[in-house]
C-alpha positions, 0 to 999 in steps of 0.5 A: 776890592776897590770900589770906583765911581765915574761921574761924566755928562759924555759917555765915551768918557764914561765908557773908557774911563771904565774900560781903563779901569778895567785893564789896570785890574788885569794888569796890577792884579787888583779887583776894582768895582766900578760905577757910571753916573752921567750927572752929578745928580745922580751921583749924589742921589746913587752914589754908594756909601762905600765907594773910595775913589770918584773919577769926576768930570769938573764941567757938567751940565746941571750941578757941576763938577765942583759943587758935586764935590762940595756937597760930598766932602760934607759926608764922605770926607775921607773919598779920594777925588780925582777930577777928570777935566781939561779946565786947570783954572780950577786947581785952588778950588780943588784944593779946597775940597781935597782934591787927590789930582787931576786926569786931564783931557783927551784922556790916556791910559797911563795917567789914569792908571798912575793916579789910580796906583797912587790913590790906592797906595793913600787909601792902604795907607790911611786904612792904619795899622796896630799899635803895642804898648806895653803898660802895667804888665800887660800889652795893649794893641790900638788900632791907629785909626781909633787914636785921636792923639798922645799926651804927656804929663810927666812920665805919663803918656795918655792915649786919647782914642775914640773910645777913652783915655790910656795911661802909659809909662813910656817917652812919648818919643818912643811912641812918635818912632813907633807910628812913623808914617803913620800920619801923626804929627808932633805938634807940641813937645806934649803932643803928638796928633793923628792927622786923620782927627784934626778937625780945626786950625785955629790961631791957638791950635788944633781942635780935634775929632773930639772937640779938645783943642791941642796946643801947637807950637808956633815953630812947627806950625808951618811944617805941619801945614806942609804934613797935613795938606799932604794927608788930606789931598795925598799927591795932588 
């Protein structure tokens, strides 16, 4: 089940938004559970932790739309936002908060229901997938989510996840073909990063979930800019 929440100061806005929602569910065939908040304090104060996806009203009365989105970036990085709003002088700001697009008013149901589609598509997506490799005469299984990055000293690949370190004997090559589209990216001749645990860009690199600092090439440092606003804002 989707979980949604719907933050707008206008109730009719609440209320479609929700029956939208509601049709799409009928029609796609997928459970979505949804909650209505009037005012960007009570999102912040009654949000649920497990929610995915937020449909938020840019101009609010109160805390606005903006810094709601400000203030939960801080502790639910990986929430799909999609701001609901008739005021697109706010794109940079959106951007800055990863913003995944905008619903524009008077609202209609089919770009609703597109951006819905589409954001789940990202969440499946960044939920990850089962890595095999093969090493020492036994096969070990990752979950993508848990692989801050791939290391290559010599003939030796060291998979650094949230838990420790791995050594394989495989090209590091093999192991960019197996998680493609996965969301990783080769940085480096000597790395290959999970573009869900960079934390920081910096002059010298990349600083990762863990705090260690990955060496990015400087040729490929714009195609990764392109490949990581992708990944954190989907099709915005």
């Amino acid at each position: 089940m989707w979980k949604v929440a719907i933050c707008d100061d206008e109730s009719i806005i609440r209320q479609q938004l929700f029956l939208y929602i509601k049709n799409l569910e009928r029609e796609w065939g997928e459970p979505f559970s949804v909650a209505c908040f009037a005012s960007g304090e009570q999102l912040l104060e009654g949000m649920a932790p497990d929610t995915q996806i937020l449909l938020l009203d840019i101009q609010m009365d109160g805390v606005s739309g903006m810094e709601t989105a400000r203030k939960l970036r801080e502790t639910y990085p990986d929430l799909c936002l999609i701001f609901v709003t008739t005021m697109t002088q706010f794109a940079l700001e959106a951007f800055d908060v990863h913003a995944f697009g905008f619903v524009p008013k008077p609202l209609l149901y089919e770009p609703v229901a597109k951006l819905l589609r589409e954001a789940v598509g990202t969440l499946r997506d960044r939920a990850g997938a089962s890595l095999a490799l093969k090493g020492n005469d036994q096969v070990v299984v990752f979950h993508t989510n848990d692989i801050l990055y791939f290391e290559v000293y010599g003939r030796i690949v060291n998979v650094v996840t949230v838990t420790g370190t791995k050594e394989f004997q495989i090209p590091l090559k093999k192991v960019e073909e197996q998680v493609e589209g996965m969301g990783f990216f080769r940085c480096h001749k000597s790395y290959l990063v999970n573009c869900r645990h960079v934390k920081q860009i910096n002059p010298k690199g990349l600083v990762m979930s863990n705090g260690a600092e990955v060496t990015l090439s400087k040729h490929r440092r714009n195609e990764f800019y392109a490949v990581f606003s992708r990944y954190v804002r989907g099709p915005l």
